[in-house]
N, C-alpha and C positions, 0 to 999 in steps of 0.2 A: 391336983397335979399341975405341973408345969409344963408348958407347950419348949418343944427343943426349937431350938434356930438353926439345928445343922441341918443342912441340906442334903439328901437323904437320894437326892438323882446325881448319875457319875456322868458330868459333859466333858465332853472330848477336849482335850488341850488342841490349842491349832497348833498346824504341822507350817512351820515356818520352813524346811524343808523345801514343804509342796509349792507354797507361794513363791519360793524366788526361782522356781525352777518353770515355775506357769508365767509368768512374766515376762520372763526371755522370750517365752514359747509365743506367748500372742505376737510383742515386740517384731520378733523375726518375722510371723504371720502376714503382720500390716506393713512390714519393710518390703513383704515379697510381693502384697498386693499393691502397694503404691507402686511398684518400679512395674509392674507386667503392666499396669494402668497407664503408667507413664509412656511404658513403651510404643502401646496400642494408641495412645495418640497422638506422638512421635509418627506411628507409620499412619495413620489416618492424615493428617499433615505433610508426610512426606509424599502418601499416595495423592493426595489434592494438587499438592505443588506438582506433582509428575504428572497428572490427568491435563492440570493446566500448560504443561509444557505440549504435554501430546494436542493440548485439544488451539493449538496456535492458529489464529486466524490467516488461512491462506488466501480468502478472497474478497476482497471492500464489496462494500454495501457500493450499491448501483451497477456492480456486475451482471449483466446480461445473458442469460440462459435462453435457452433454445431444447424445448423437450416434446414429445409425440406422446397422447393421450389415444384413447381410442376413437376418438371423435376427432383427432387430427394434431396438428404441430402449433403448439403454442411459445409465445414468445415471454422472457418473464425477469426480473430484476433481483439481486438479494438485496433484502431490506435491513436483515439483523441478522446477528450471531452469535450465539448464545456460549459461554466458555463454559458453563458448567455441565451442558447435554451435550457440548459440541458438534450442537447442528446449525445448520444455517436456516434463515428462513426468507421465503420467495416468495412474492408476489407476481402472480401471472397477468398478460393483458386482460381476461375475462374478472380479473379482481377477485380472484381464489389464491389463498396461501399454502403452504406446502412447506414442512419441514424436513429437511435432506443433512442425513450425515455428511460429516467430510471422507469420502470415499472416490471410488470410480465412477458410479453414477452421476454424481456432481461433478466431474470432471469432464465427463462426456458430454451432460448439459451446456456445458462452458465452453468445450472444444468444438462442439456444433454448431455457438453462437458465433464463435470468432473465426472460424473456418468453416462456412457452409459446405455442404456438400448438395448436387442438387442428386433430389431424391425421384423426383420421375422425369425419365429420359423424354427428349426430343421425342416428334412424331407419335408421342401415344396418342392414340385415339380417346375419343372426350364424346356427351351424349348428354344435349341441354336440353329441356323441355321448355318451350316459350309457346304466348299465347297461339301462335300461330301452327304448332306443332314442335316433332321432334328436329333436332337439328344437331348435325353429324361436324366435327370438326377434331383439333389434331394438335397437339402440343409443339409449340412453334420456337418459341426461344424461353433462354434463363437469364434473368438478371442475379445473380453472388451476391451481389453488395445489397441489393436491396429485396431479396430472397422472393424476388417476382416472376411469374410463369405470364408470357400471353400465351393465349389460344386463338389459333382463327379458324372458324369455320368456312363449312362448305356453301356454296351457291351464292350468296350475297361478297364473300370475302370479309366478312367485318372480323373484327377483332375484340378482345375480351381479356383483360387481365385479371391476375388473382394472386396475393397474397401466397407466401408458404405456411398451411395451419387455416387457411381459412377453408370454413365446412363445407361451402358449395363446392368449392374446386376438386374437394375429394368426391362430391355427392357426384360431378358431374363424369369421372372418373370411374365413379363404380356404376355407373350405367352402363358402361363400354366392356366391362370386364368378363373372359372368358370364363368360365365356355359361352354365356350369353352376352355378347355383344350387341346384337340389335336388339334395343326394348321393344315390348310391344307396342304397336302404334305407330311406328315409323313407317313412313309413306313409301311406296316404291310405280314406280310405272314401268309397262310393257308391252309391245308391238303384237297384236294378233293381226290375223288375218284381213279383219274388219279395220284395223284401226290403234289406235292407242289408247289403253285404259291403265288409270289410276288403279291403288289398291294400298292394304296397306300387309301389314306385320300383325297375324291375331293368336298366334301359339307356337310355343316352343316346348319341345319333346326333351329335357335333358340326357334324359338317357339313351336316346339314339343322337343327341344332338344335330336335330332338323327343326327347321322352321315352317310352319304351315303360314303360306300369305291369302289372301282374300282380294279379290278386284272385287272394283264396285258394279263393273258389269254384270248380271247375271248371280251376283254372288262365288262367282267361279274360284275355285282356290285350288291351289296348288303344295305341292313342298319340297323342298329342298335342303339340302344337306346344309351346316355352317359350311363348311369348305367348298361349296359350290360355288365358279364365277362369277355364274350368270345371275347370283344373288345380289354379289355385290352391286353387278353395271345395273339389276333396275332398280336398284335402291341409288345410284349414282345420278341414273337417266334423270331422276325426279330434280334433282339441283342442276344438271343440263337442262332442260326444260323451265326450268325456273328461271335462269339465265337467259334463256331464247327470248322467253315471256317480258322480263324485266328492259332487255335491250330492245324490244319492238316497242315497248308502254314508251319507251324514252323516245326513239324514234316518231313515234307519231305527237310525242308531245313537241318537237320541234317542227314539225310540218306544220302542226297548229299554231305554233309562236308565227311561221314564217310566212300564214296565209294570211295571220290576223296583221303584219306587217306591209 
């Protein structure tokens, strides 16, 4: 027998139909995804060129800021600016950076540096501890331009400047501050009967806001309201007294110059 050559499987004739008709079809597919592609980076572009419009440098590098931490007011420069975060960034006197939007916060930073304002009034009361005790004195004058407070204290008169931001000045500030104005410790004297005795300042009550003092006589102690007068004058007495003390040590240092002359 003889093997046949006819092919005995029916394949599909192609459907030329179907192919010119799938062609178009992708054609248009990839025309529509190139153009939305196109688009999307048109506005990706256009949104860059717009961020950078927005994000325009309002303030040079070596501008001066003036900002309060809770540790107090520091003083500080912009270094750089960034146009793609559009922030700026600062360098403080303590040598800490800090990046700030351009907003109102940075505005006020800047408007504080170039227009101070002084932030603790004249006459506030002030509470230094030095080796020799506590020592009572009173916010005297403001220098603007160079955002400096002196202080002078009580009994000696001396004087005392500080910086705006700098931490003692506030340290010495919140010593004085109500309801507890007198720390404990602070010396006071007062006239008995007998005499006059030293004492000091050894508790405060907040919630009745009184002070219990202690003389060194006897241990004797007493107390007294914050608003008491007579609190204030023997806590005064002691820098009168101190004063009496200091003008007789000088006095007899001249009678000595003038014996030994």
């Amino acid at each position: 027998s003889t093997h046949s050559t006819q092919n005995n499987y029916n394949y599909p004739s192609p459907s030329y139909s179907t192919i010119m008709v799938n062609v178009p079809s992708m054609c248009l597919a990839s025309a529509i995804f190139f153009t939305i592609a196109s688009s999307m980076i048109e506005s990706v572009e256009s949104w860059s060129l717009l961020r950078k419009q927005l994000c325009e440098q309002r303030y040079e590098e070596k501008t001066d800021v003036f900002k309060r931490f809770d540790d107090g007011w520091y003083w500080g420069k912009i270094v750089n600016f960034n146009s793609e975060s559009c922030k700026y960034m600062i360098l403080y006197e303590d040598n800490y950076a800090y990046e700030y939007e351009d907003g109102e916060e940075l505005d006020q930073m800047i408007a504080d540096a170039v227009n101070p304002e002084q932030l603790v009034p004249l006459d506030t009361m002030v509470y230094n501890l030095y080796e020799d005790g506590w020592w009572q004195g009173y916010v005297e004058s403001y220098d603007p331009e160079e955002r400096l407070y002196t202080v002078r204290y009580k009994g000696d008169d001396a004087t005392e400047e500080f910086y705006e931001g700098d931490e003692e000045f506030y340290e010495i500030l919140d010593n004085a501050v109500p309801p507890q104005i007198y720390p404990l410790g602070v010396e006071i004297y007062k006239e008995f009967g007998e005499g006059w005795s030293f004492g000091s300042i050894t508790k405060f009550n907040e919630k009745e806001n009184i002070y219990e003092v202690t003389f060194d006589v006897d241990d004797h102690s007493e107390e007294y309201p914050a608003d008491d007068p007579e609190l204030e004058e023997i806590i005064d007495a002691v820098y009168t007294v101190g004063m009496v003390n200091e003008q007789a040590e000088m006095e007899d240092e001249v009678s000595e110059d003038e014996s030994a002359n």
